[in-house]
C-alpha positions, 0 to 999 in steps of 0.5 A, spaced: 848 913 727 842 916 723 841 911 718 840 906 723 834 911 726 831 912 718 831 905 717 828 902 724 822 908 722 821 906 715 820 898 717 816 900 722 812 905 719 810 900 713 808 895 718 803 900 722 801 902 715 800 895 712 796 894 719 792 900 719 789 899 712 788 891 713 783 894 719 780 900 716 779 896 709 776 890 713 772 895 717 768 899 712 767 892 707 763 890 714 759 895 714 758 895 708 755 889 708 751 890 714 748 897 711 746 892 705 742 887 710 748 882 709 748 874 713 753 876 719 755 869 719 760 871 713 765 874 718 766 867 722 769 862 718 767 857 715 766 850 717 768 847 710 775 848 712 779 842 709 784 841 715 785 846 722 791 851 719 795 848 725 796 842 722 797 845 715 802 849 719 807 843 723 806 839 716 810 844 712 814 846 718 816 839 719 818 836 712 821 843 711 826 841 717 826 834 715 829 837 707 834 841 711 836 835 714 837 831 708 840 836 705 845 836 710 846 829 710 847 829 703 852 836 702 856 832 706 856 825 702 858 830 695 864 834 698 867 828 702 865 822 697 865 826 690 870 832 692 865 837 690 866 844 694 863 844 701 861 852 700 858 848 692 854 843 695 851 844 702 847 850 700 846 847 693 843 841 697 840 844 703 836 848 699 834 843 693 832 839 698 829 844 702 824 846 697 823 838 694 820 838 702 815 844 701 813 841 695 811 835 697 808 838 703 805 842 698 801 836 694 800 833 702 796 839 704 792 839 697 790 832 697 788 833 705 783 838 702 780 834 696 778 828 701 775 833 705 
């Protein structure tokens, strides 16, 4: 019963701990920056973006979906057609093509951004 409580604290202390520096550290570059007479327009984000990160986001969650279902489909076919081990080919092919999904997701994404 203890070790559960341990471990609940330490996640969750991490994840205060990991907050809290991204904070202060973001803090004290702005005010350093401001001390120097910086541009204030460096803390909104740019209009040069290549694509809005929605997009970006339901582009790579969609054919992420789209490779799992692929890889379903053809986990299925080896084991039924080619006898392969169901327990060697779905997670075999679902992550192949899972992967094979991101990756074109990846190269999307890239080409979005080089056109902009």
């Amino acid at each position: 019963m203890g070790s559960e409580v341990i471990v609940i604290l330490t996640i969750f202390s991490a994840l205060f701990g990991v907050c809290y520096l991204y904070f202060s550290t973001r803090n004290k570059e702005r005010m350093a920056l401001i001390e120097k007479g910086a541009d204030a327009s460096i803390f909104t984000r740019s209009p040069q973006r290549a694509a809005p990160v929605w997009r970006i986001l339901t582009l790579n969650f969609a054919l992420l979906l789209m490779g799992i279902g692929a890889g379903v489909m053809v986990g299925g076919i080896l084991h039924h057609l080619l006898r392969v081990d169901y327990e060697i080919a779905m997670p075999g092919s679902i992550f192949l093509l899972a992967g094979t999904g991101l990756l074109i997701a990846f190269f999307i994404v890239k080409k979005m951004s080089q056109e902009q």
